[in-house]
N, C-alpha and C positions, 0 to 999 in steps of 0.2 A: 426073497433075497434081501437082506438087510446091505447099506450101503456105510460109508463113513463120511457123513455130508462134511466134516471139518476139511476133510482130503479133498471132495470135491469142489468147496469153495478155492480150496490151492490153486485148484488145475483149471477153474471158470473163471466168467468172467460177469458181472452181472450184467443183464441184458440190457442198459440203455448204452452202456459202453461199449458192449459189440456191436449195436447199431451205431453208435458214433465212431467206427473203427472200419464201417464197411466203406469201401472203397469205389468210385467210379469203372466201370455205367452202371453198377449193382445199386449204389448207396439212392437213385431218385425212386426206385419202384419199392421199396422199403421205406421211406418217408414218404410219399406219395399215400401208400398205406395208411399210416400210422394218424397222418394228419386228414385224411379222408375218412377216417373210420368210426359208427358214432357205436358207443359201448351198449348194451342192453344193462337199461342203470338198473333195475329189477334185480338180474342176479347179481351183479356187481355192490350192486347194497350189501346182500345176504353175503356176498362173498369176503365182504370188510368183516365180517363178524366171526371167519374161519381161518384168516389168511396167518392168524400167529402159528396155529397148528402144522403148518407145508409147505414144502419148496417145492418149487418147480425147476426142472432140468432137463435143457431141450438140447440138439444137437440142431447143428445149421450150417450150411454153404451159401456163400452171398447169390452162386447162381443157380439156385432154387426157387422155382417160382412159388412152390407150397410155401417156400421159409419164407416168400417176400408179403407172402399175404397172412400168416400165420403170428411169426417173429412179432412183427409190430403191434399186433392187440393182445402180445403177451407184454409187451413192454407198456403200453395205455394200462391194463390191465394192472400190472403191477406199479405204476405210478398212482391210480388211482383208489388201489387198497390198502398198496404195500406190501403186496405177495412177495415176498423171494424167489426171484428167477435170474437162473445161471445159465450161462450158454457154453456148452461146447460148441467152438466155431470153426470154422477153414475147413469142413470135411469133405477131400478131391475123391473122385472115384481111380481106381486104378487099373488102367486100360492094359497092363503089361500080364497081368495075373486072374487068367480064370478063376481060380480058386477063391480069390480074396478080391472083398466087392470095394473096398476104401483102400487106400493108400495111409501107408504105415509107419512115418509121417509123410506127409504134414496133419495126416488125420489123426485123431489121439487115437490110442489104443483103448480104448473104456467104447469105440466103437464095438469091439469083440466083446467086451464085459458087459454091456446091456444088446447084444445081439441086433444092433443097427442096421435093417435092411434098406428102408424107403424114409426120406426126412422130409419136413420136419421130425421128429421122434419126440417127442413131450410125455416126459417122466412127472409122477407126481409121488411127493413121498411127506411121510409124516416127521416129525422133530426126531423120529429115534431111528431114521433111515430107512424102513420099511417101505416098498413102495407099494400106491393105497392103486394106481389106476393108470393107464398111459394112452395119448393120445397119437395115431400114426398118420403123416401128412396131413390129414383134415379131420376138425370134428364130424361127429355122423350126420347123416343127412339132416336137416329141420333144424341142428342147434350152431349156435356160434358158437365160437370158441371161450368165452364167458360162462355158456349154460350148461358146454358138457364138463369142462373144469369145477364147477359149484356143484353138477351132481355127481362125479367121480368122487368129490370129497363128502358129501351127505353121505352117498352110497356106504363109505366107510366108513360114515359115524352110528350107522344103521337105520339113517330115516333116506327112506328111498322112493317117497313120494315126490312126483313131479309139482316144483316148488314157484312154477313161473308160467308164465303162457310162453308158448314157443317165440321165438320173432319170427316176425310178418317181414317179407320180404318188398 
């Protein structure tokens, strides 16, 4: 599925802004994060070298603990390559309607159009809207969220060779 990233930069917001937009008691375990967090400089090197190619497009609820630990080293991340990362943010669940797992609003509707089950949800797409790989609540076991975003984008570019030591915990 190809996307129309002009339309979605409309309806986003970029990610240091919706971290400066989250609100108390949400807004300390999201900075707490962010400023606790050290980047694996390894792929985050390689990753300055791919980041004109891709957006990133995540979906988040301040009261998500995935998004609180997630969100923020998408925001380091992108401070420190430059990646384009946009948030769809405020997504409530909707306790009235079996049927329908978000609330329609205040959640966007592009919840339904990227089939948003469990969040964080981390879309990644190329300049021509294509998306290349997606990340759901947490990277896989053994990678940070730095190593599986660098090899979701290798992946795509057809070198799929493991391009870093894993991090050591």
């Amino acid at each position: 599925m190809k996307i129309n990233l002009e339309e979605i930069r409309n309806k986003t917001v970029p990610v240091n802004k919706y971290m400066a937009s989250i609100g108390e008691p949400f807004s300390g375990k999201f900075f707490e994060r962010k400023k606790g967090y050290k980047l694996n400089l390894e792929a985050v090197n390689k990753l300055k070298k791919l980041v004109n190619n891709v957006v990133v497009v995540a979906f988040s609820a301040e009261w998500c603990k995935d998004c609180a630990a997630n969100i923020p080293v998408l925001a380091l991340v992108s401070e420190v390559t430059g990646l384009e990362v946009r948030i769809f943010g405020g997504l409530k669940k909707d306790p009235l309607n079996p049927q329908r797992k978000w609330s329609i609003p205040p959640s966007p509707p592009e919840v339904e159009t990227f089939n948003v089950d469990k969040i964080p949800l981390i879309l990644i797409f190329n300049k021509e809207g294509a998306e290349l790989g997606r990340i759901v609540e947490n990277p896989r076991l053994g990678l940070t969220l730095e190593e599986e975003l660098l090899q979701i984008i290798l992946k795509s570019a057809g070198k799929t060779q493991l391009c870093f030591e894993p991090f050591k915990y």
